[in-house]
C-alpha positions in Angstrom: 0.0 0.0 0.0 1.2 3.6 -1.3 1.6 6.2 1.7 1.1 9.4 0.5 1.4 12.7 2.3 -0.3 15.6 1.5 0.1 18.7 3.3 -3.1 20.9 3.6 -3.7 24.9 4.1 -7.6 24.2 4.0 -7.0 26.8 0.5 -8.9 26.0 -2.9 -5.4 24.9 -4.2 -5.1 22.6 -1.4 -8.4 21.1 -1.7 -7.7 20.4 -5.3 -4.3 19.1 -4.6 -6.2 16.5 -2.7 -8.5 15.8 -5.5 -5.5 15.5 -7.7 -4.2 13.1 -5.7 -7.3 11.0 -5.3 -7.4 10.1 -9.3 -4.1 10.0 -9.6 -4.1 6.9 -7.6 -7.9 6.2 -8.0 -7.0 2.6 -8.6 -4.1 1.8 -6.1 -4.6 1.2 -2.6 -3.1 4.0 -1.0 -3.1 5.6 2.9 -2.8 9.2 2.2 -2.2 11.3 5.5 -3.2 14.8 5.6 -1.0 17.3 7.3 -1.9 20.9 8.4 0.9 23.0 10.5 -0.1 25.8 12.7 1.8 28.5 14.8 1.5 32.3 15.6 3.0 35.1 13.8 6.3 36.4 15.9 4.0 39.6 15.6 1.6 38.2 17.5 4.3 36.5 20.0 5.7 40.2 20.3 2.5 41.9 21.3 1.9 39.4 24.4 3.1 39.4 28.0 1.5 36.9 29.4 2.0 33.3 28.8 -0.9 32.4 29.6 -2.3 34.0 26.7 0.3 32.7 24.7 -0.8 29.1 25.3 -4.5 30.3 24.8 -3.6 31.3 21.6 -2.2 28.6 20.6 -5.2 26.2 21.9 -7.5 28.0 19.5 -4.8 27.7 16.2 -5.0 24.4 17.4 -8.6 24.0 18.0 -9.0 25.6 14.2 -6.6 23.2 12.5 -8.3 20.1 13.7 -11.2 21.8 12.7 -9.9 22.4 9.2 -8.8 18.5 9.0 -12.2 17.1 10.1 -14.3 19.4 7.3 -12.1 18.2 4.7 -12.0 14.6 5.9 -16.2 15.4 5.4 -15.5 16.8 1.8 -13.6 13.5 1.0 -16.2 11.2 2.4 -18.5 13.5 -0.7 -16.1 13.2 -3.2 -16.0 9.5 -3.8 -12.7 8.5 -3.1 -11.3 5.4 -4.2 -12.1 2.2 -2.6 -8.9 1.2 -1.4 -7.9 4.7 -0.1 -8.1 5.4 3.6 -6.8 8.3 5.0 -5.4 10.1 8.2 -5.6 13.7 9.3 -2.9 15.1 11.1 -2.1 18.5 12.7 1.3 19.6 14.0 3.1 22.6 15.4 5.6 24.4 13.5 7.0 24.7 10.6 5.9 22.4 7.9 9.6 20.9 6.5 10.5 20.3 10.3 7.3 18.6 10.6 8.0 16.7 7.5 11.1 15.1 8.5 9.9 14.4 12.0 6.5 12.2 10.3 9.3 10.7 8.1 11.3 9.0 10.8 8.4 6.8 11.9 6.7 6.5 8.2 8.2 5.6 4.8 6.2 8.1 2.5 6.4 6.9 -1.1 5.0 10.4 -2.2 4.6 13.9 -1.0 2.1 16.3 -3.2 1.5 19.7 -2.3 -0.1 22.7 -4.2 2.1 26.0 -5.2 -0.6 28.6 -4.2 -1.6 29.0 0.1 -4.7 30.3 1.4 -3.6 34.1 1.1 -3.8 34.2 -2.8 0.0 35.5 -2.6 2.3 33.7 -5.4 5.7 34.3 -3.5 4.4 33.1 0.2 3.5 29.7 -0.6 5.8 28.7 -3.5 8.9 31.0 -2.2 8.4 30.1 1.1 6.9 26.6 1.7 6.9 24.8 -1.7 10.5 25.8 -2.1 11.7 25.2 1.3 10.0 21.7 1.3 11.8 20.9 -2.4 15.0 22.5 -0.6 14.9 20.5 2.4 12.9 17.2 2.1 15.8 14.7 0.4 14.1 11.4 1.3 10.9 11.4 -1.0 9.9 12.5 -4.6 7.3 16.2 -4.1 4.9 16.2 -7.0 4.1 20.0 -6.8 0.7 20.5 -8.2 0.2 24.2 -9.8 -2.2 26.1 -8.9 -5.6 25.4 -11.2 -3.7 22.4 -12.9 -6.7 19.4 -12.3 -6.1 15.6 -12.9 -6.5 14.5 -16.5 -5.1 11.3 -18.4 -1.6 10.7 -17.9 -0.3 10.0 -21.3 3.1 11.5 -21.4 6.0 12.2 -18.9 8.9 14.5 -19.8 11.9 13.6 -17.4 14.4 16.0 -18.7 18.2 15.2 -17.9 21.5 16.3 -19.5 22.9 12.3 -19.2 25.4 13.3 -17.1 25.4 10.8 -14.2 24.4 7.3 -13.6 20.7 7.0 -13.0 19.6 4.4 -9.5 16.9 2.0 -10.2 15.6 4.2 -7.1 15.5 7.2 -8.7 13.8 6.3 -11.8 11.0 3.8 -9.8 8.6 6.4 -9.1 8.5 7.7 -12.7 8.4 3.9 -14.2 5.4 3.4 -11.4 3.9 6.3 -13.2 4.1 5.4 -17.0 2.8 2.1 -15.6 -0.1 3.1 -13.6 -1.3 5.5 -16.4 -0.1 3.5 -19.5 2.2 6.6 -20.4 5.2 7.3 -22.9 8.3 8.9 -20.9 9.7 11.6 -22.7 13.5 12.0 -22.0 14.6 15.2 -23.0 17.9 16.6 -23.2 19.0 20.4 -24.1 22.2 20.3 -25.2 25.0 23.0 -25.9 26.8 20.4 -27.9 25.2 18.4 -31.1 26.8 15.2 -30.0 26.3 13.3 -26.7 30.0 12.4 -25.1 30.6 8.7 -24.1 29.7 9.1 -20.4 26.5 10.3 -21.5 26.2 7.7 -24.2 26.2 5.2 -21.6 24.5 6.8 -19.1 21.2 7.0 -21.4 21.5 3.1 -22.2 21.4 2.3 -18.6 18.4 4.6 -18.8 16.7 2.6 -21.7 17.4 -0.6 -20.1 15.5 0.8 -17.1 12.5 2.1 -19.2 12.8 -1.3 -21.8 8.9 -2.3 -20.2 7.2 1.0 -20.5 7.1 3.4 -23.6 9.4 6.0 -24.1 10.8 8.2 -26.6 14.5 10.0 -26.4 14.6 13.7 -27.5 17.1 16.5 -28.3 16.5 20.3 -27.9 18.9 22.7 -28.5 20.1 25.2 -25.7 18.6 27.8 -28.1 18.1 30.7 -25.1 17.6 29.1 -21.6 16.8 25.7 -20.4 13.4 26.8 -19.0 12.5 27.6 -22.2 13.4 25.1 -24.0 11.4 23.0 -21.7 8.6 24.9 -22.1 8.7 25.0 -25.7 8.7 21.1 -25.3 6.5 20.9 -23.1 3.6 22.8 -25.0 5.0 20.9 -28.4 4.0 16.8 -27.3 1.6 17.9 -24.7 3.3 16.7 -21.7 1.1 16.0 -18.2 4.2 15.9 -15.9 7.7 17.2 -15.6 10.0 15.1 -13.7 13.2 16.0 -12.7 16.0 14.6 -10.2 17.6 16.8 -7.7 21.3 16.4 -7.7 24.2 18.7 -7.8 26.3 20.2 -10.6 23.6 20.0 -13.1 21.1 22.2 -14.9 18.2 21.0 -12.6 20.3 22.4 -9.8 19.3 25.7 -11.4 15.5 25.0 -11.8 14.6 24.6 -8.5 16.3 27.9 -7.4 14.1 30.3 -6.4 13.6 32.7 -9.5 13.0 29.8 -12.4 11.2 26.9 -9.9 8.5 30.6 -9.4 8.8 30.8 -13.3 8.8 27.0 -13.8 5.6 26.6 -11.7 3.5 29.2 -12.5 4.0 29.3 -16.3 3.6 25.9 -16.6 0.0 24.5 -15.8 1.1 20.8 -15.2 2.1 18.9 -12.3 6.5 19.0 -11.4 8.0 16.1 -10.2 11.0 16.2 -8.2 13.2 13.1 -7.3 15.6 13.4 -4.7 19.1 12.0 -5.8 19.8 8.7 -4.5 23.0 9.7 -2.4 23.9 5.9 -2.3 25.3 6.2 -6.1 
């Protein structure tokens, strides 16, 4: 059974996250646990003496994010989730990544998904603060970042864009092979290159990747580097129609630049489909 964590702000985007999550795995049994973080603004800390109001206040964030968690639990129960899916509501204080790691160490999540846009409508506070700092921080679990007003449709192709530069692990490529699987999809490696010709390293390095890929359909693709790599994924992106962008996290490559914080804003919010990112296996 999947476990999936999916960390709530009770926002539209969060609510559709969930959705999104639902039919993405409509037909694998799945526990998803449902995660909503509360503190109080250091404004708020600053304007009280007393710590008894301190811990009153706290009670009543409290209070409101179990609230939060049993009226979507209610919302789920409508929504006709699939019949192997059970789910857990959780609520935790402080900040989200810390709370992430903690829930890791006594659960192995398979996925997290979380949505790029929080309850306050603001662009930079959700996605430069919390989507970024989870993709930053959280190194033990692929985050399928879900833009916001991108819904679930057929899965029919995956781009998983890499410049062939390192050896791939069986667990870094698993969750996009359970994905082309699951939705009967074509993976769509694409590489932007600044040379025409791929060198022997990453000659080899894209046959280990085919014999990976050898029970799924996939296609390999060029792009020239024509201005930036963002744009050149775009472009390909909007030219085959792609559902989902997967990447792996590691150092010393282009995807080390795509999850900084100007491009991952611009990769996100330009881009209407769901973002996969893979954590580098570090055991390579």
């Amino acid at each position: 059974m999947k476990q999936i964590l999916i960390p709530t702000d009770f926002s539209d985007n969060a609510w559709n996250t969930i959705l999104y999550a639902i039919e993405l795995y409509r037909n694998v049994p799945c526990e998803f646990y449902l995660l909503n973080t509360y503190d109080l603004e250091p404004v708020q800390l600053i304007s009280i003496v007393s710590s008894q109001r301190v811990g009153h206040l706290y009670e009543a964030v409290k209070v409101e994010s179990e609230r939060g968690l049993l009226m979507t639990m209610e919302d789920i129960n409508n929504s006709k989730p699939g019949l192997n899916h059970t789910f857990k509501t959780i609520s935790k204080k402080g900040s989200l990544v810390q709370n992430i790691n903690t829930l890791s160490e006594n659960n192995s999540f398979d996925m997290i998904i979380i949505g790029t846009k929080g309850a306050t409508g603001s662009k930079n506070l959700f996605l430069g603060s919390t989507t970024q700092k989870v993709v930053k921080n959280v190194s033990h679990c692929p985050i399928l970042i879900i833009p916001d007003d991108s819904y679930f449709k057929e899965i029919s192709a995956i781009a998983f864009a890499t410049d062939f530069e390192r050896m791939y692990h069986k667990a870094e490529v698993t969750p996009i092979l359970e994905f082309a699987k699951n939705q009967n999809a074509t993976v769509r490696m694409i590489h932007i290159y600044d040379k025409p010709n791929l060198g022997p390293l990453q000659h080899y390095n894209s046959s280990s990747l085919e014999h990976y890929f050898k029970r799924v359909k996939y296609d390999f693709h060029v792009m020239p580097d024509f201005s930036t790599v963002e744009h050149a994924i775009q472009e390909f992106i909007e030219e085959l129609e792609i559902d989902i962008l997967v990447m792996i996290n590691y150092e010393h490559s282009f995807v080390e630049r795509i999850i900084k914080e100007p491009i991952i804003k611009k990769m996100t919010f330009n881009t209407v489909i769901p973002f996969l990112v893979i954590p580098a296996d570090t055991a390579i």
